[in-house]
SETOR-26479 format. One record per residue (C-alpha): z, x, y; residue in one letter. Coordinates in steps of 0.02 Angstrom, whole numbers, padded with zeros to 5 digits, always signed. Layout:
# residues N
ZXYA
...
END
This chain:
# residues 400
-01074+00569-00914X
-00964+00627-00767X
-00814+00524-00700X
-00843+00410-00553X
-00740+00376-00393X
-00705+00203-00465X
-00649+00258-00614X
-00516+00394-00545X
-00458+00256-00414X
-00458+00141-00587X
-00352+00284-00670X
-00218+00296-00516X
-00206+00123-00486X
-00152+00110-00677X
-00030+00250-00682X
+00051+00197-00507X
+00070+00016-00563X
+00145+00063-00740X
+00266+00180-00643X
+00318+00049-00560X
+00362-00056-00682X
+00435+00047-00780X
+00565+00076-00629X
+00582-00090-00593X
+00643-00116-00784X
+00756+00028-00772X
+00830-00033-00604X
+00850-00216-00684X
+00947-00123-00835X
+01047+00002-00761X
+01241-00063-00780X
+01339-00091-00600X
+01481-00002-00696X
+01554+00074-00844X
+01726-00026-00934X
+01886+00093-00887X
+01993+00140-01050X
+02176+00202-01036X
+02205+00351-01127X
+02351+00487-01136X
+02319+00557-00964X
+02137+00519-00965X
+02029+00359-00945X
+01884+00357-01061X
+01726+00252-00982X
+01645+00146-01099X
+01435+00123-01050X
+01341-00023-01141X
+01170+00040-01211X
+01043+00039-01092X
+00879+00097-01059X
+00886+00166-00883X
+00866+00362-00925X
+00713+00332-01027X
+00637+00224-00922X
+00675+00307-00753X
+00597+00458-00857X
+00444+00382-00901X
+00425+00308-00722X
+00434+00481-00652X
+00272+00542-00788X
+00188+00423-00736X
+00204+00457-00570X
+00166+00638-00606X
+00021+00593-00676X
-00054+00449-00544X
-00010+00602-00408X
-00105+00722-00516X
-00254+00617-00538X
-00237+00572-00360X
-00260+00752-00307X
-00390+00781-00426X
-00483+00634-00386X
-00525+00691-00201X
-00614+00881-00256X
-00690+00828-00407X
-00872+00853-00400X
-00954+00692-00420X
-01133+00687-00489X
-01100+00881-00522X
-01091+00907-00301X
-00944+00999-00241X
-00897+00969-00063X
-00809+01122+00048X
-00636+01062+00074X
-00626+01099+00250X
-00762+00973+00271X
-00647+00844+00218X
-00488+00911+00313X
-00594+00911+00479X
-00579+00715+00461X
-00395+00681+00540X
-00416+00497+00460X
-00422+00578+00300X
-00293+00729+00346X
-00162+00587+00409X
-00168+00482+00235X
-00172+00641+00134X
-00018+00711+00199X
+00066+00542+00191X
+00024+00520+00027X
+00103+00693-00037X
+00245+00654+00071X
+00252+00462-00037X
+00238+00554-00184X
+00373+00649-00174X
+00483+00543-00094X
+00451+00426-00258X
+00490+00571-00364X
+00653+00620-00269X
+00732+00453-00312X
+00671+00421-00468X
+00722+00596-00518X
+00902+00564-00432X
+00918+00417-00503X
+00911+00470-00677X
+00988+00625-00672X
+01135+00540-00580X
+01135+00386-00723X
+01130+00538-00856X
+01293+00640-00791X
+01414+00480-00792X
+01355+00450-00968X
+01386+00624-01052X
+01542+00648-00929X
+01627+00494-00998X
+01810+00576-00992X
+01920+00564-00823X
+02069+00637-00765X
+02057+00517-00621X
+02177+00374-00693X
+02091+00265-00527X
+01911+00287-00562X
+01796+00135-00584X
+01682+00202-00703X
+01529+00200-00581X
+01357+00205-00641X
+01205+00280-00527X
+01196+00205-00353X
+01100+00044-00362X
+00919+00015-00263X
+00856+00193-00282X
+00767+00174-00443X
+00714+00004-00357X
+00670+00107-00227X
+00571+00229-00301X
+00466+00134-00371X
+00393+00045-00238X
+00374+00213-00154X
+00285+00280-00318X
+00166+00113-00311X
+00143+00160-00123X
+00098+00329-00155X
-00031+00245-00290X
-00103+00149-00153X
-00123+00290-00035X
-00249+00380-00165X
-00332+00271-00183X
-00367+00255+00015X
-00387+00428+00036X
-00506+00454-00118X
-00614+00306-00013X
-00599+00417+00145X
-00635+00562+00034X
-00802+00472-00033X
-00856+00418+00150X
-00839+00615+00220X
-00942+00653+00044X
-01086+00528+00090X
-01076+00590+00263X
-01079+00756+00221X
-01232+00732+00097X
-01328+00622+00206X
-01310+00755+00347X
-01379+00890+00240X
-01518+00792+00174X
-01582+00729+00348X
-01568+00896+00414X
-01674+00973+00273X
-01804+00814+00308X
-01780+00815+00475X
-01988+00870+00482X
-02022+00748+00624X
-01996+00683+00791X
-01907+00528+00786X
-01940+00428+00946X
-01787+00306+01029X
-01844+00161+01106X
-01734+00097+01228X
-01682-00047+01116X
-01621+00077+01000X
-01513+00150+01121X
-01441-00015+01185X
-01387-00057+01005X
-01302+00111+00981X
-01198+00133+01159X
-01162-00063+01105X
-01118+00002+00930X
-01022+00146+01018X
-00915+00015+01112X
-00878-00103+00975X
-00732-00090+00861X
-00761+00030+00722X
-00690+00008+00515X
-00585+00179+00557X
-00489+00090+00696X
-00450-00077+00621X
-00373+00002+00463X
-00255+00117+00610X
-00232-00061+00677X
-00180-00140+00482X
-00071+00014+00433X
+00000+00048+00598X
+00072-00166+00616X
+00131-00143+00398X
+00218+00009+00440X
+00319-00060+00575X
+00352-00213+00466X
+00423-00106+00351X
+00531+00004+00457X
+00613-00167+00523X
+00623-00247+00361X
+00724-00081+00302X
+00818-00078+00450X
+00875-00256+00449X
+00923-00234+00247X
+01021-00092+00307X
+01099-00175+00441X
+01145-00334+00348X
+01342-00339+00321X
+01406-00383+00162X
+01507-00513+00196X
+01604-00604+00352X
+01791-00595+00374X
+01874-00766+00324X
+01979-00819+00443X
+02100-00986+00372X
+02134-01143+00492X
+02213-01289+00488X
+02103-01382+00341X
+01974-01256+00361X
+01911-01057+00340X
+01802-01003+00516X
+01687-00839+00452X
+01696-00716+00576X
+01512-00605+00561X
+01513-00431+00644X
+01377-00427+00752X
+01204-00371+00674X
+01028-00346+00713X
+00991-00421+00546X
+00909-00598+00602X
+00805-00520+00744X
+00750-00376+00648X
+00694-00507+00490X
+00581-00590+00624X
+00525-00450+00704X
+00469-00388+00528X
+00389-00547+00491X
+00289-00543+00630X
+00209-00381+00602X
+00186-00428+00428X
+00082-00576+00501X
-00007-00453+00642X
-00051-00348+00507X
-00126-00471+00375X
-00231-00563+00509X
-00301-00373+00578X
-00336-00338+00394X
-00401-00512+00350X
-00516-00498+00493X
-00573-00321+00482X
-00673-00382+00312X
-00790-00503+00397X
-00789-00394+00579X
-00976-00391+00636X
-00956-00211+00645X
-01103-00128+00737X
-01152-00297+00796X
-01230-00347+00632X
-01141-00477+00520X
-01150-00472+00336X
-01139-00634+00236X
-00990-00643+00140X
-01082-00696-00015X
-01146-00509-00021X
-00966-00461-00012X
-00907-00578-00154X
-01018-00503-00261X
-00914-00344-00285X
-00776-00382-00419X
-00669-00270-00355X
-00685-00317-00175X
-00619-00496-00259X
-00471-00390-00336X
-00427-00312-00205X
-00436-00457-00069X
-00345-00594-00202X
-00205-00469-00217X
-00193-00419-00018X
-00176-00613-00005X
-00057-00637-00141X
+00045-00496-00087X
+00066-00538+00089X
+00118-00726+00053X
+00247-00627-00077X
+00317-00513+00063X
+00305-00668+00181X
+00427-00769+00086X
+00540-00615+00041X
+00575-00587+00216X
+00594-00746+00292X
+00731-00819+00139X
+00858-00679+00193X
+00816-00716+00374X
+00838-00880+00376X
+00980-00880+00270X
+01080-00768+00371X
+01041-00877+00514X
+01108-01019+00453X
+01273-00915+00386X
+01300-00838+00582X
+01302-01026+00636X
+01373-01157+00505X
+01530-01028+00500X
+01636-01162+00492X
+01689-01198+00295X
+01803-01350+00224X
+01797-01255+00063X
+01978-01136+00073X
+01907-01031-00053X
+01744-00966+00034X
+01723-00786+00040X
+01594-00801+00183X
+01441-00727+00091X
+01284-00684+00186X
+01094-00661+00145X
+01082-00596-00049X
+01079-00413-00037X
+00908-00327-00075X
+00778-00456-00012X
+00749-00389+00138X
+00724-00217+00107X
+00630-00304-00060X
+00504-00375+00078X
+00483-00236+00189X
+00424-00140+00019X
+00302-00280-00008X
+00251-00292+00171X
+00191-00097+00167X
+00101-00131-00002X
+00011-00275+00070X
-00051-00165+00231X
-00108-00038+00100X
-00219-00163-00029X
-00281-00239+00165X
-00338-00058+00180X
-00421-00040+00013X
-00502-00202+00039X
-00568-00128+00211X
-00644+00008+00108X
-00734-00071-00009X
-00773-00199+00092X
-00846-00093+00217X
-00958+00008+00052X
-01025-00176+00002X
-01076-00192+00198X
-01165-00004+00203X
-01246-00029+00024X
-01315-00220+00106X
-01402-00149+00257X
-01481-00002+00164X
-01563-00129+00018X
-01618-00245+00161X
-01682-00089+00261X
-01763-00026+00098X
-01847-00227+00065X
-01906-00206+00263X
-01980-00052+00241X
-02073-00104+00074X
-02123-00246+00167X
-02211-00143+00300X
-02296-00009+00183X
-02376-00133+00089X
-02440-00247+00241X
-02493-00069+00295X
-02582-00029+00153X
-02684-00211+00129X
-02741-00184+00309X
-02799+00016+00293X
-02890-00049+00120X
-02957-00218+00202X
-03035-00107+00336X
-03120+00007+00213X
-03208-00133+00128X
-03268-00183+00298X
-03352-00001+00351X
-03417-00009+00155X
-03485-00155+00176X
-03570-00123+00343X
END
C-alpha cells in the first residue's frame, strides 16, 4: 500500500502545474495602475478589485507544497527500502539537478513572494503625500515570472526523482549481485567487444547534458534579447513622412540565436528517445506502450512548437520594424516587438528541454524493462530446451 515513484512525480507535476496557473491568473489580473484622486494635500489611489494577492498566495502553497513533495519524493523508502543518501549524492548527475532544483525553487518563491507582498503594500497604503505619484501597482512580469520558474522547478523533480530511482536500482542491483555473486562468470571475447563498443557509444546520461545544456542557452538568449528589446524608436518627422530611429540592440540576433538552440535542443532530445544506446535498438512500439512516455513526448512536442513560435513572432517582428522605418502615417509612435514574448519563449524553451528530459527518462525505463523481459523469454527458452534434452536422454539410458 506504499506510494510509488510515479505517483510522487504524479503529485509534483500536479502541484507545479496548478502553481502555475494560478500565477499566470494573478499576473493576467494584477492592475498596471491605481486611478490618482486629489485630495486636501493628499492624493488618495483608487485600486479596482482584483484577485492578485490571493492568487499570488495560493501560487506560492502550491509551490511549497510541489517543493516539499519534491524533496520527499527522492528519500522515501519505496517498497519499504531506504537508500543511504550519500549513495545518491555520489552521482554528480543527480547532485547537479538537485541543487538546481532548490535553487528553481526558491527563485520561484522569491518572486512570487515579492510580488504579492509588493501588490499588498500599495493597496493598504492607499494615501500619498506625493501630489505626483501614479498610483503604481507591483512591477509587472514577476508574478509571470515566477511562475514559470515554479513550473520549472516542478519539472526538475521530477528529473531528479528519475535520477534518484536509477541510483536506487543501481544501488539494489549491486547489492543483490554481490550477495549472488556464488560463481565464476566467464567473458567471452564477444562479450567484451560489445561492452568497450558499449563503453564508446553515447550514453542516456550524456544526451540529456546535451538536451539541457542547448535549452538552457536558449533560454539565457531568449531572456537576454527580452531584456535588451527597447521600448520604442524615436520618431523623427519629414517632409510627408516620420523616419523611426531604433537604438541599436542585440534583440534580432539574440531571438535567432535562441531559436536555434531551441531547435538543437529538441532534435538532441527527439533523438535521444530512439538512440540505439548500447548498440541495441528497441522498437518504438515497446516504447508507445507506456502512457506516460506518450504524455510526456506529446507535450515535449507541443511545447517546443509553442516556444518555437513565441520566439520567432518578436524576432521577426522587430526585424521588420529596424528596416521598414520609414512611416507615411504622422502619427506613428514607432512601436517595436510586443513586450513579453520573448522572454515568454525563452520560459517555454527551458520547459521544453526539461519534458525532452523526462521523456529521456522514461523512455530510457521502457528500454531497460524491454531487454530484461526479452532476456527473461531467452532464458526460459533455454531452460526448457535444456530440460527436454536432459529428460529425452534419460528415457534413452532407461530404455537401453
Amino acid at each position: 500500500m506504499g506510494l510509488t515513484a510515479k505517483q510522487m512525480a504524479f503529485a509534483v507535476g500536479a502541484f507545479g502545474l496548478v502553481s502555475f496557473i494560478l500565477g499566470i491568473l494573478a499576473e493576467n489580473k494584477k492592475p498596471s495602475s491605481g486611478t490618482p484622486i486629489p485630495g486636501k494635500g493628499v492624493v488618495i489611489c483608487n485600486y479596482p478589485s482584483d484577485p492578485t494577492v490571493v492568487l499570488g498566495s495560493l501560487s506560492i502553497v502550491f509551490l511549497a507544497a510541489a517543493t516539499a513533495v519534491g524533496f520527499m519524493s527522492l528519500f522515501y523508502p519505496y517498497n519499504g527500502r531506504s537508500i543511504p543518501q550519500y549513495v545518491m549524492f555520489k552521482d554528480s548527475t543527480f547532485a547537479i539537478f538537485f541543487n538546481i532544483t532548490v535553487l528553481a525553487s526558491g527563485l520561484g518563491a522569491a518572486l512570487l513572494l515579492w510580488s504579492v507582498l509588493q501588490e499588498r503594500h500599495h493597496l493598504n497604503n492607499k494615501v500619498h503625500h506625493d501630489p505626483n505619484t501614479t498610483c503604481p501597482t507591483a512591477k509587472t512580469g514577476l508574478l509571470g515570472g515566477g511562475a514559470f520558474v515554479s513550473l520549472d522547478s516542478a519539472l526538475m523533480w521530477i528529473v531528479s526523482l528519475m535520477l534518484a530511482t536509477n541510483v536506487r536500482e543501481d544501488y539494489f542491483e549491486d547489492a543483490q549481485s554481490n550477495y549472488n555473486n556464488k560463481e565464476t562468470q566467464v567473458v567471452t571475447f564477444e562479450e567484451l567487444v560489445k561492452f568497450s563498443a558499449g563503453a564508446m557509444a553515447v550514453t542516456v546520461k550524456q544526451m540529456s547534458l546535451i538536451v539541457a545544456f542547448f535549452g538552457v542557452l536558449s533560454f539565457i538568449f531568449g531572456v537576454v534579447a527580452e531584456n535588451k528589446k527597447p521600448a520604442s524608436g524615436t520618431p523623427i518627422t519629414g517632409k510627408d513622412v516620420v523616419i523611426c530611429k531604433y537604438p541599436s540592440d542585440p534583440t534580432v540576433v539574440l531571438g535567432y540565436l535562441s531559436f536555434a538552440f531551441l531547435i538543437a535542443s529538441s532534435l538532441a532530445g527527439f533523438l535521444s528517445l530512439f538512440y540505439p544506446y548500447k548498440g541495441k535498438s528497441l522498437p518504438q512500439g515497446a516504447l508507445f506502450r507506456s502512457s506516460s512516455f506518450i504524455v510526456f513526448f506529446n507535450i515535449s512536442l507541443f511545447t517546443a512548437g509553442l516556444a518555437a513560435a513565441l520566439l520567432l513572432w518578436p524576432t521577426i517582428t522587430e526585424q521588420l520594424h529596424l528596416k521598414n522605418n520609414v512611416h507615411h502615417n504622422l502619427k506613428t509612435e514607432c512601436p517595436t516587438a510586443k513586450t513579453g514574448l520573448l522572454g515568454g519563449g525563452a520560459f517555454v524553451s527551458l520547459d521544453s528541454a526539461l519534458f525532452w528530459l523526462v521523456a529521456l527518462m522514461l523512455a530510457d525505463n521502457a528500454r531497460e524493462d524491454y531487454f530484461e523481459e526479452v532476456e527473461n523469454d531467452t532464458k526460459g527458452e533455454y531452460g526448457q530446451i535444456t530440460t527436454a534434452q536432459y529428460d529425452s536422454q534419460l528415457s534413452l539410458k532407461g530404455s537401453a
